[in-house]
N, CA, C and O atoms as a Tripos MOL2 file, in Angstrom:
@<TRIPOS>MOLECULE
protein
  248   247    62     0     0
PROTEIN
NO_CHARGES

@<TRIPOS>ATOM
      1 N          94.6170  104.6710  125.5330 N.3       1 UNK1
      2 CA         95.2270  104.0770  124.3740 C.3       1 UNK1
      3 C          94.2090  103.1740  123.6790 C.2       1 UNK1
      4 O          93.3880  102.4500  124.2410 O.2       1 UNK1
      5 N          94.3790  103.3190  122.4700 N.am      2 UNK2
      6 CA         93.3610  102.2050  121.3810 C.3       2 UNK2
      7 C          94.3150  101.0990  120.8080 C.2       2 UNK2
      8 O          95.5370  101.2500  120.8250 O.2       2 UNK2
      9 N          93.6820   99.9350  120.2800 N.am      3 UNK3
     10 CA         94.6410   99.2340  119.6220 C.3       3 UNK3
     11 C          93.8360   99.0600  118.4010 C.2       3 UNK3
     12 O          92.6510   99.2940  118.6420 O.2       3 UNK3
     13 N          94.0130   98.7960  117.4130 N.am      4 UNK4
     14 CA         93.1380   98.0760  115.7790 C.3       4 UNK4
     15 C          94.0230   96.9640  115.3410 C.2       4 UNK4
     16 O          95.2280   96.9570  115.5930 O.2       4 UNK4
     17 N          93.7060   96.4770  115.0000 N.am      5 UNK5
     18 CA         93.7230   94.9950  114.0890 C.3       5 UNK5
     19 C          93.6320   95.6160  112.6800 C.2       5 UNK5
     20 O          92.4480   95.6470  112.3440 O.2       5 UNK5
     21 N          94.4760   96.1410  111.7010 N.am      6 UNK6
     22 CA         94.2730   96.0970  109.7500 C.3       6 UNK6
     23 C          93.9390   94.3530  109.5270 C.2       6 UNK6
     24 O          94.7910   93.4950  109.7580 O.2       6 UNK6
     25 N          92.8000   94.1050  109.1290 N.am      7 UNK7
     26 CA         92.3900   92.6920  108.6540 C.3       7 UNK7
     27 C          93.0390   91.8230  107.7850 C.2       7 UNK7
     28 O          93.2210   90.6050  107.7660 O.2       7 UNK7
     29 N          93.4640   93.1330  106.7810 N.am      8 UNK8
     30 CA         93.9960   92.8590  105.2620 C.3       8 UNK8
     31 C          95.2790   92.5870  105.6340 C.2       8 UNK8
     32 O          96.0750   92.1900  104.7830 O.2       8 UNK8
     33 N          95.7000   92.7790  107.0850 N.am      9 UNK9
     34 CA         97.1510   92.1570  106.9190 C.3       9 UNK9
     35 C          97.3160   91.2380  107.7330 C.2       9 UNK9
     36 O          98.4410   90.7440  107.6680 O.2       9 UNK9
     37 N          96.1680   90.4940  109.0130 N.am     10 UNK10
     38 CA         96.5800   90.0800  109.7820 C.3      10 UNK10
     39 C          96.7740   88.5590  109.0230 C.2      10 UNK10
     40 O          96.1150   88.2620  108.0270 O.2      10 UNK10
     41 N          97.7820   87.6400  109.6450 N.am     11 UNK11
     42 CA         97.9810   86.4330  109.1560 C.3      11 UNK11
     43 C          97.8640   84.9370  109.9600 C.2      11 UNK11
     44 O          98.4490   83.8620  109.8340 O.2      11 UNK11
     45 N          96.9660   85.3660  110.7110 N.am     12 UNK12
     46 CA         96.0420   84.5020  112.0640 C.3      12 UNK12
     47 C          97.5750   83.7490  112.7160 C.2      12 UNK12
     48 O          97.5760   82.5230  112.8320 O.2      12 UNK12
     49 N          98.6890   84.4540  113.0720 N.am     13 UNK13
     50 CA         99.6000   83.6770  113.9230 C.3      13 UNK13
     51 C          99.0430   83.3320  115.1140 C.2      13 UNK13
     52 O          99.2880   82.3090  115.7540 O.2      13 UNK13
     53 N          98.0550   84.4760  115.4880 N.am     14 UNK14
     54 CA         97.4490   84.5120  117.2500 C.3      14 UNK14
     55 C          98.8170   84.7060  117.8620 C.2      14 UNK14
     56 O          98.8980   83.9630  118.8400 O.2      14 UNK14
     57 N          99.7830   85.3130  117.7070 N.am     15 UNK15
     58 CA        100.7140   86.1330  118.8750 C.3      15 UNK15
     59 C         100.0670   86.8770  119.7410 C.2      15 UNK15
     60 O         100.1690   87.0020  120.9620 O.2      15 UNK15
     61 N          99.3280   87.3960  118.8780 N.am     16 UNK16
     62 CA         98.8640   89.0560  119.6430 C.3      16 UNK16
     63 C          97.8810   87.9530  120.4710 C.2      16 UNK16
     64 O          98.6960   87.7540  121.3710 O.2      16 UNK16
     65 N          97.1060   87.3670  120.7200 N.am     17 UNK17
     66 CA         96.1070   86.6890  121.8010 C.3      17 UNK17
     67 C          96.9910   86.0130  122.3770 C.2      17 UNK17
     68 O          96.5360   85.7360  123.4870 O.2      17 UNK17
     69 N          98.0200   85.5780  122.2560 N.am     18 UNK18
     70 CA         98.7550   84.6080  123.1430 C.3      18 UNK18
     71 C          99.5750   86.0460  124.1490 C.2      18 UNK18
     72 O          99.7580   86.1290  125.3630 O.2      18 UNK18
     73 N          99.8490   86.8220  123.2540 N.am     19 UNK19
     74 CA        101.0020   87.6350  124.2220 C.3      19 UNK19
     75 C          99.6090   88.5170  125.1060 C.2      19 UNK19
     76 O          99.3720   88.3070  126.2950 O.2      19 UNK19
     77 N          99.0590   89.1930  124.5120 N.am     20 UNK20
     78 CA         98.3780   90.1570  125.6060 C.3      20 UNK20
     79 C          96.3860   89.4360  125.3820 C.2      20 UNK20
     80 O          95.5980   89.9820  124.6090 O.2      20 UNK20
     81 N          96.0180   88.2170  126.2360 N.am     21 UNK21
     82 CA         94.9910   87.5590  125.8500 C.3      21 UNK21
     83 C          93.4070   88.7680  126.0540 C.2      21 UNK21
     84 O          92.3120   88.7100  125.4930 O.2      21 UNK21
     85 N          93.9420   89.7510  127.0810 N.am     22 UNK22
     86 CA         93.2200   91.2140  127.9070 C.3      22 UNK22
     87 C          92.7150   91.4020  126.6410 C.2      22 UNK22
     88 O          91.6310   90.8690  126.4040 O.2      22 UNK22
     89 N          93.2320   92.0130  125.8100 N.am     23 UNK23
     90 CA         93.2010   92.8200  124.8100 C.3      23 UNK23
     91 C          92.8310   91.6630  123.1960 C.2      23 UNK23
     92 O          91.6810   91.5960  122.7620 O.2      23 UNK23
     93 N          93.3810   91.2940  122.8810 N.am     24 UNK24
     94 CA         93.3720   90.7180  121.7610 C.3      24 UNK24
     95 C          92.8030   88.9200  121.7280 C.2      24 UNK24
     96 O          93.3880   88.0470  122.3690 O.2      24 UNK24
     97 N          91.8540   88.7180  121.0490 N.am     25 UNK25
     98 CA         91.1920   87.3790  120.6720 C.3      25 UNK25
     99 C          91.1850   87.0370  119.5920 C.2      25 UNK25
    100 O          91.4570   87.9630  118.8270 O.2      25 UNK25
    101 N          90.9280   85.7510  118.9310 N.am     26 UNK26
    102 CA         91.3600   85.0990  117.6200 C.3      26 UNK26
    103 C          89.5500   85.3720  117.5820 C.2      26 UNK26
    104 O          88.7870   85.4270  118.5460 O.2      26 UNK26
    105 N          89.2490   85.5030  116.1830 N.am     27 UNK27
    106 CA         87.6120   85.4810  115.3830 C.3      27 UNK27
    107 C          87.7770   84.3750  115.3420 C.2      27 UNK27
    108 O          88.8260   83.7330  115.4140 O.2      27 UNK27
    109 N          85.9420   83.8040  115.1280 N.am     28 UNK28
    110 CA         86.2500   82.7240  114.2750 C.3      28 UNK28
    111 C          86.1900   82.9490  113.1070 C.2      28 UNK28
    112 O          85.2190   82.2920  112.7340 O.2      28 UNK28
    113 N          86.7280   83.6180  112.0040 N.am     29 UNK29
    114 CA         87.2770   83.3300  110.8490 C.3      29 UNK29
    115 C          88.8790   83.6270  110.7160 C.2      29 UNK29
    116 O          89.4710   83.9700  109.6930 O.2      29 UNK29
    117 N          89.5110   83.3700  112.2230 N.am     30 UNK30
    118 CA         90.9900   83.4930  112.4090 C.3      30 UNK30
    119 C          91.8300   84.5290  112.0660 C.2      30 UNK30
    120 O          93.0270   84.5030  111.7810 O.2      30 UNK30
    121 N          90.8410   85.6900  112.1440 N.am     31 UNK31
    122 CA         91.8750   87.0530  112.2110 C.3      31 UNK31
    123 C          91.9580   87.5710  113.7050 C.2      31 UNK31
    124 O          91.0040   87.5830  114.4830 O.2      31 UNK31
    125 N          92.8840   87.8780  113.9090 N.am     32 UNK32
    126 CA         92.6700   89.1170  115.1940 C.3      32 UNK32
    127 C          92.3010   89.8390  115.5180 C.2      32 UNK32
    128 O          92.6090   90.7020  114.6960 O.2      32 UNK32
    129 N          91.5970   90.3970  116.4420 N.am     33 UNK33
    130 CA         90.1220   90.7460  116.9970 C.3      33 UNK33
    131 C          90.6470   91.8160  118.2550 C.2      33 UNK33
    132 O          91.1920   91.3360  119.2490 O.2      33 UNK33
    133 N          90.4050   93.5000  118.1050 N.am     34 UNK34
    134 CA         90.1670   93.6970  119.6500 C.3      34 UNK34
    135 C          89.0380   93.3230  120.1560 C.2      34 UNK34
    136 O          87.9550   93.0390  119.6450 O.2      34 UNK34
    137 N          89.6430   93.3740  121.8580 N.am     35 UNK35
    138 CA         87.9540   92.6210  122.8320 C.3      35 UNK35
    139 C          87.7520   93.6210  123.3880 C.2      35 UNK35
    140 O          86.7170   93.3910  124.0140 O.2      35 UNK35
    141 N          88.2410   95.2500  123.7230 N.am     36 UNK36
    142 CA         88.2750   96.2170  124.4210 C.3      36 UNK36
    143 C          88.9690   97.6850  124.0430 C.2      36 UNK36
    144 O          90.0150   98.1790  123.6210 O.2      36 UNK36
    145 N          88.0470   97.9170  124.3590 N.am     37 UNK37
    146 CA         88.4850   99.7540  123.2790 C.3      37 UNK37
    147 C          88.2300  100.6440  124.8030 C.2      37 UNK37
    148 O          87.4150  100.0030  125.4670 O.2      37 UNK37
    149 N          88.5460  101.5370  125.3220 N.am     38 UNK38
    150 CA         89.8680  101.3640  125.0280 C.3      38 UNK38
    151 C          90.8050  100.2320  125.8200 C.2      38 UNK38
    152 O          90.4300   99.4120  126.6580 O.2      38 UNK38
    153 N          91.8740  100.4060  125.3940 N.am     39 UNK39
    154 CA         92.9450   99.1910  125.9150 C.3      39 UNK39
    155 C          93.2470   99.5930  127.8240 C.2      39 UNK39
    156 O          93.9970  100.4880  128.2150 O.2      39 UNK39
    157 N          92.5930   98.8380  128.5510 N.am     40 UNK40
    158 CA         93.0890   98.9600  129.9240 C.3      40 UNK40
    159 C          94.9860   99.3470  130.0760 C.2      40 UNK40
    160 O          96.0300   98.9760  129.5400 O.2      40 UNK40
    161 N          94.5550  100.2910  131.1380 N.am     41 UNK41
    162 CA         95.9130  100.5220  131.5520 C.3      41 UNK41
    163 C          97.1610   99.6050  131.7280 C.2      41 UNK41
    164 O          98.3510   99.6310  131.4120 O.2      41 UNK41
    165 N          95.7620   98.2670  132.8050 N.am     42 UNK42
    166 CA         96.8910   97.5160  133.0540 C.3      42 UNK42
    167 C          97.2790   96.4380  132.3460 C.2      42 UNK42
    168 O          98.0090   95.5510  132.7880 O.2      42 UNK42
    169 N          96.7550   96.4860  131.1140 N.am     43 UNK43
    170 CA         97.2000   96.0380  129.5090 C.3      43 UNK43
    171 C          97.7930   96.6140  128.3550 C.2      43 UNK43
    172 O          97.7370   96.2200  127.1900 O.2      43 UNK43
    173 N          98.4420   97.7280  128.9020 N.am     44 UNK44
    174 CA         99.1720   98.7480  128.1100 C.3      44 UNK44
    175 C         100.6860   98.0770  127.7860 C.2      44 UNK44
    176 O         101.1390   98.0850  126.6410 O.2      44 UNK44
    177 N         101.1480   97.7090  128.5080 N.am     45 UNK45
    178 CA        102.6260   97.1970  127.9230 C.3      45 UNK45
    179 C         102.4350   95.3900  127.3570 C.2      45 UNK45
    180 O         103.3020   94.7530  126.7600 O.2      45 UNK45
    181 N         101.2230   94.9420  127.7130 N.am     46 UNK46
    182 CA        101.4330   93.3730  126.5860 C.3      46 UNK46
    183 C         100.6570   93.7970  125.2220 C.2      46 UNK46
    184 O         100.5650   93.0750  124.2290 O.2      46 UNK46
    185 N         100.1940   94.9140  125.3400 N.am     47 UNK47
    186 CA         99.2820   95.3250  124.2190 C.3      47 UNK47
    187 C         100.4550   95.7120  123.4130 C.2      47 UNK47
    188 O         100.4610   94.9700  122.4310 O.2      47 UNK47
    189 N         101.6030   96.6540  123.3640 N.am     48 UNK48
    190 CA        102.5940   97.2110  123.1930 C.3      48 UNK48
    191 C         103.7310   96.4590  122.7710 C.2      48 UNK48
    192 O         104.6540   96.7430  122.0070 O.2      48 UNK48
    193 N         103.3900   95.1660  123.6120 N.am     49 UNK49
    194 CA        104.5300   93.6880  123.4690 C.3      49 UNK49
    195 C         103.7520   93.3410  121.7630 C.2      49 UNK49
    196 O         104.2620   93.2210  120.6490 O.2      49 UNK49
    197 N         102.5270   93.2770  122.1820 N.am     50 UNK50
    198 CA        102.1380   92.4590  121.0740 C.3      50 UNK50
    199 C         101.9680   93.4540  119.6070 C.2      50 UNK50
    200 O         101.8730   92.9940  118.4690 O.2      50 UNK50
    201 N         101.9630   94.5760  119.8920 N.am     51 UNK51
    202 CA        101.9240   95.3310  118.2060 C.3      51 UNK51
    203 C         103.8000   95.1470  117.9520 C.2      51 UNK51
    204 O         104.2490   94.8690  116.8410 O.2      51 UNK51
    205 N         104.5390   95.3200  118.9580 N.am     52 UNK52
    206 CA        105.9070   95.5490  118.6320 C.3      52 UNK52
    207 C         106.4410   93.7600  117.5820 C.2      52 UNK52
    208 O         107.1720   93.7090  116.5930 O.2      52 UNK52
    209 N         105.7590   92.5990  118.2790 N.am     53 UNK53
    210 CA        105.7650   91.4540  118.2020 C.3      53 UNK53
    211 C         104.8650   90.8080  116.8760 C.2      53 UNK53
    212 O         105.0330   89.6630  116.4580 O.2      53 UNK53
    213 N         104.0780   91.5900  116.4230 N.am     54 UNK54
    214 CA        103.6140   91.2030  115.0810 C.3      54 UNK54
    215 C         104.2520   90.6780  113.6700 C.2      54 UNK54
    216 O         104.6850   91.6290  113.0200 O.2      54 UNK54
    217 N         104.3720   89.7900  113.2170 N.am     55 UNK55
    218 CA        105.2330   89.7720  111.8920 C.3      55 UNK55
    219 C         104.2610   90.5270  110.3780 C.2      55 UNK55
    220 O         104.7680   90.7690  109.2820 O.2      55 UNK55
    221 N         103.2710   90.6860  110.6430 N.am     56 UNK56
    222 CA        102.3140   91.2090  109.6050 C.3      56 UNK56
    223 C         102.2320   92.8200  109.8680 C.2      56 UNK56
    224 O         101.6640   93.6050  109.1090 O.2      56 UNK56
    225 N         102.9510   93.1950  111.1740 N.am     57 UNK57
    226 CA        102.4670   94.5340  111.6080 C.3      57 UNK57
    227 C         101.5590   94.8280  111.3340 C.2      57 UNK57
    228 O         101.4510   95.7880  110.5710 O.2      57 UNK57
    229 N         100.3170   94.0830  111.8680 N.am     58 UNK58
    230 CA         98.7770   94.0800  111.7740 C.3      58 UNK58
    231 C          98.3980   94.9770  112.5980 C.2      58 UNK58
    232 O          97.4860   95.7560  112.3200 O.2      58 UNK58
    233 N          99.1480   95.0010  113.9140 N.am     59 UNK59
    234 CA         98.6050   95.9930  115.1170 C.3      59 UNK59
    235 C          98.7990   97.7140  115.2380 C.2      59 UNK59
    236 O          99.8440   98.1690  115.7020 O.2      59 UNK59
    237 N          98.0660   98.3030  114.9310 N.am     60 UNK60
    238 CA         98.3440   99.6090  115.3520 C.3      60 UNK60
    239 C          97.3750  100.1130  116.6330 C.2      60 UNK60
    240 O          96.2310   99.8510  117.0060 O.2      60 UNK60
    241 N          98.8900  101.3200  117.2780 N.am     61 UNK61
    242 CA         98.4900  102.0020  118.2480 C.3      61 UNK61
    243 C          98.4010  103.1860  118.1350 C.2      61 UNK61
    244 O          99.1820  103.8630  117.4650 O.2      61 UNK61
    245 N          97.1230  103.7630  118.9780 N.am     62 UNK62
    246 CA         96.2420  105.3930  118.9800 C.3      62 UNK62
    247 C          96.6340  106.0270  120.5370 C.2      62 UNK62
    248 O          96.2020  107.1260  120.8830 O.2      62 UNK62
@<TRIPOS>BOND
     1     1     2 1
     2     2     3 1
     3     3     4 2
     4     3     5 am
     5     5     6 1
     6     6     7 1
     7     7     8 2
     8     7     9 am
     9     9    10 1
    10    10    11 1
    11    11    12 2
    12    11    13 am
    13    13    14 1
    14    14    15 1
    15    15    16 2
    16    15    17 am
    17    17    18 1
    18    18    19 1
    19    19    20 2
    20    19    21 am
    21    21    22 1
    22    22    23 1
    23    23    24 2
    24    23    25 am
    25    25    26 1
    26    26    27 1
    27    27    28 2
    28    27    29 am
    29    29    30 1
    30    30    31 1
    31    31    32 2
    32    31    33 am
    33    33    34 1
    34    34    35 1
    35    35    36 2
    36    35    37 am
    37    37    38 1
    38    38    39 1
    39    39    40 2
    40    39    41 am
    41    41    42 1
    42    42    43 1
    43    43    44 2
    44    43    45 am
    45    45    46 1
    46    46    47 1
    47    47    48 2
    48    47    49 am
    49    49    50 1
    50    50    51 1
    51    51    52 2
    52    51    53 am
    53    53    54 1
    54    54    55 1
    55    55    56 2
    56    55    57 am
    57    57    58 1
    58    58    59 1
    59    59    60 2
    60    59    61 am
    61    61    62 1
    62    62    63 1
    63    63    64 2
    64    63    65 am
    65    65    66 1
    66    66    67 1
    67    67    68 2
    68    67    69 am
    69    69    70 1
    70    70    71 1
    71    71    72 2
    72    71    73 am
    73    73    74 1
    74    74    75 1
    75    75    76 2
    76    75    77 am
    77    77    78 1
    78    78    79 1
    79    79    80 2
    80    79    81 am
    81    81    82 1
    82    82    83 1
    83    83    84 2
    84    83    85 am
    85    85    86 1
    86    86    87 1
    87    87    88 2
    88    87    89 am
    89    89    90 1
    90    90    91 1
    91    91    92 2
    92    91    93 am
    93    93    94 1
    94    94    95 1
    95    95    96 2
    96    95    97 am
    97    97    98 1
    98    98    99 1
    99    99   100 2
   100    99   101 am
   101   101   102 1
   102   102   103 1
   103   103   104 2
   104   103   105 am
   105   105   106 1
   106   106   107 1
   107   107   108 2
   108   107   109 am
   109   109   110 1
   110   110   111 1
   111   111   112 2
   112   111   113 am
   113   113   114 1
   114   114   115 1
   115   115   116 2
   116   115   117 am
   117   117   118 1
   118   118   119 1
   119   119   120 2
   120   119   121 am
   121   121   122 1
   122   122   123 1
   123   123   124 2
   124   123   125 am
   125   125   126 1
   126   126   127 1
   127   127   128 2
   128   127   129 am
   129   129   130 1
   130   130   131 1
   131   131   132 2
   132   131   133 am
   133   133   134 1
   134   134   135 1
   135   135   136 2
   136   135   137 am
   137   137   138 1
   138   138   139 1
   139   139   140 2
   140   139   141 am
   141   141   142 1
   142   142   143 1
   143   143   144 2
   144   143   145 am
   145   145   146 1
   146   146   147 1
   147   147   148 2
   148   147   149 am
   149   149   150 1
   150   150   151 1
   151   151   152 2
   152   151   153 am
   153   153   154 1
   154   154   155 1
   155   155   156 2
   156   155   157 am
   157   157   158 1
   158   158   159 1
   159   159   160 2
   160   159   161 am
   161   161   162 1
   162   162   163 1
   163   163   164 2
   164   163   165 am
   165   165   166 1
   166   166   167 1
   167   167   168 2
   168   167   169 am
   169   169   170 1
   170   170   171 1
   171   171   172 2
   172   171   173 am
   173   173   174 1
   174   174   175 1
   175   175   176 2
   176   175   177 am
   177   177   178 1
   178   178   179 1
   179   179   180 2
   180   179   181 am
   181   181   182 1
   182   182   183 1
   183   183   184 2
   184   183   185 am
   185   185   186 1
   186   186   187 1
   187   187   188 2
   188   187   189 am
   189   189   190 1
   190   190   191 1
   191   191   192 2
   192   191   193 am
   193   193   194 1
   194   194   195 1
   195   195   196 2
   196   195   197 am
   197   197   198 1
   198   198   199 1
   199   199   200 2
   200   199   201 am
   201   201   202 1
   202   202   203 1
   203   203   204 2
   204   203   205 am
   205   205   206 1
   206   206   207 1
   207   207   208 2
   208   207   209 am
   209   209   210 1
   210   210   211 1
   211   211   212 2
   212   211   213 am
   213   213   214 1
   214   214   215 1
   215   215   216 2
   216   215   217 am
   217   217   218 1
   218   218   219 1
   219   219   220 2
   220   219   221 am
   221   221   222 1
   222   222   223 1
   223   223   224 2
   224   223   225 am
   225   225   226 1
   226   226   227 1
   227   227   228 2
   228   227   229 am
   229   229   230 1
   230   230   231 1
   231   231   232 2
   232   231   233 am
   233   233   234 1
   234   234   235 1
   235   235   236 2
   236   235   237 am
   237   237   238 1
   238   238   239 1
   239   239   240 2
   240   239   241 am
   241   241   242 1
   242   242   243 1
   243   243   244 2
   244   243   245 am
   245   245   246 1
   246   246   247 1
   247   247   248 2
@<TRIPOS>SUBSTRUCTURE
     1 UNK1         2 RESIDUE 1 A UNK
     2 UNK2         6 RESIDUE 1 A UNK
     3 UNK3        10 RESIDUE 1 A UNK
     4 UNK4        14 RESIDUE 1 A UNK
     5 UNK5        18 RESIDUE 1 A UNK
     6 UNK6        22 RESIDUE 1 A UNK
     7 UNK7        26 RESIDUE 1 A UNK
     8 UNK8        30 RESIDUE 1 A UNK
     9 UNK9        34 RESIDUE 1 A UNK
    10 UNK10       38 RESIDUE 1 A UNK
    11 UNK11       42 RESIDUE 1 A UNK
    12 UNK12       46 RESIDUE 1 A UNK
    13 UNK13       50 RESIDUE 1 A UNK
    14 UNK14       54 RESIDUE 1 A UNK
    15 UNK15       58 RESIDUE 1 A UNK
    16 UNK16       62 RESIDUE 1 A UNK
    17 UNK17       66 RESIDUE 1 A UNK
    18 UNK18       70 RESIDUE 1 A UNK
    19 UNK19       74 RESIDUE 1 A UNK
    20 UNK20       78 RESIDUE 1 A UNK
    21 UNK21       82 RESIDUE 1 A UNK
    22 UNK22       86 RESIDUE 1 A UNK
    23 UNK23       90 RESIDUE 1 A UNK
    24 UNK24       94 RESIDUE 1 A UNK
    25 UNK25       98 RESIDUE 1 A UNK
    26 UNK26      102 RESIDUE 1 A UNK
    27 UNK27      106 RESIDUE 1 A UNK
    28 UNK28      110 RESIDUE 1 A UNK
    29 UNK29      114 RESIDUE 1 A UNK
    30 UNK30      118 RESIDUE 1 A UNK
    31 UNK31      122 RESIDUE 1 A UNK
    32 UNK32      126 RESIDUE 1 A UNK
    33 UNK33      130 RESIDUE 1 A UNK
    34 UNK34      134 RESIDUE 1 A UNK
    35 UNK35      138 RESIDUE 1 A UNK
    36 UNK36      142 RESIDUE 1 A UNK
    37 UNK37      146 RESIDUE 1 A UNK
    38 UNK38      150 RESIDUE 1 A UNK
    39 UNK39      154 RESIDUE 1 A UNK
    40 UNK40      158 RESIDUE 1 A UNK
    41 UNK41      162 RESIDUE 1 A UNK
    42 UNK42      166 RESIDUE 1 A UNK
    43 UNK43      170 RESIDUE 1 A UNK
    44 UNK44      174 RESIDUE 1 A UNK
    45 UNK45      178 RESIDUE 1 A UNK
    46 UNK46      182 RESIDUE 1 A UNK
    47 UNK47      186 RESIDUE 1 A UNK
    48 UNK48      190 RESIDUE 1 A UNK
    49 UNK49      194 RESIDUE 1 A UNK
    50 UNK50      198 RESIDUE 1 A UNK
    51 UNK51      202 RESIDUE 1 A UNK
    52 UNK52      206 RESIDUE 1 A UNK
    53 UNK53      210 RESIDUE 1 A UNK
    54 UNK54      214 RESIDUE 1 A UNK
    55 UNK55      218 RESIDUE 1 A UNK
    56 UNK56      222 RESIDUE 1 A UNK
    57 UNK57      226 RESIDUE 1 A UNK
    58 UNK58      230 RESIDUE 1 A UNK
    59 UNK59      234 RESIDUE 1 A UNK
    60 UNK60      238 RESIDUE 1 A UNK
    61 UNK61      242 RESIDUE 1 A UNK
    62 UNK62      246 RESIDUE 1 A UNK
C-alpha cells in the first residue's frame, strides 16, 4: 500500500502525524509529509485511520 499527501489541500491540522506518527510527519513548512513509501504493513490500519480521519481529504490511498 502507498499513501500521498495532495499539498494543495492539506491544511497542517497534523491528524494524520498524530494518528499514524509510522507513516506521516509534519514539514517544516507545515504540510503533511509521507516518511515511507511503501506504507508498512504494520501501519496499514492507522494509515487508513488517518486518510479516513482527514478533514481536507488530503490523504490518498494506492
Amino acid at each position: 500500500m502507498k499513501a500521498r499527501v495532495e499539498k494543495e489541500l492539506c491544511t497542517s491540522c497534523g491528524l494524520c502525524a498524530e494518528t499514524c506518527p509510522d507513516v506521516f510527519e509534519m514539514g517544516s513548512d507545515d504540510i503533511a509529509k509521507v516518511k515511507t513509501d511503501p506504507v508498512p504493513a504494520s501501519a496499514e490500519g492507522c494509515c487508513k485511520e488517518a486518510a479516513e480521519g482527514c478533514p481536507a481529504e488530503a490523504i490518498k490511498m494506492e
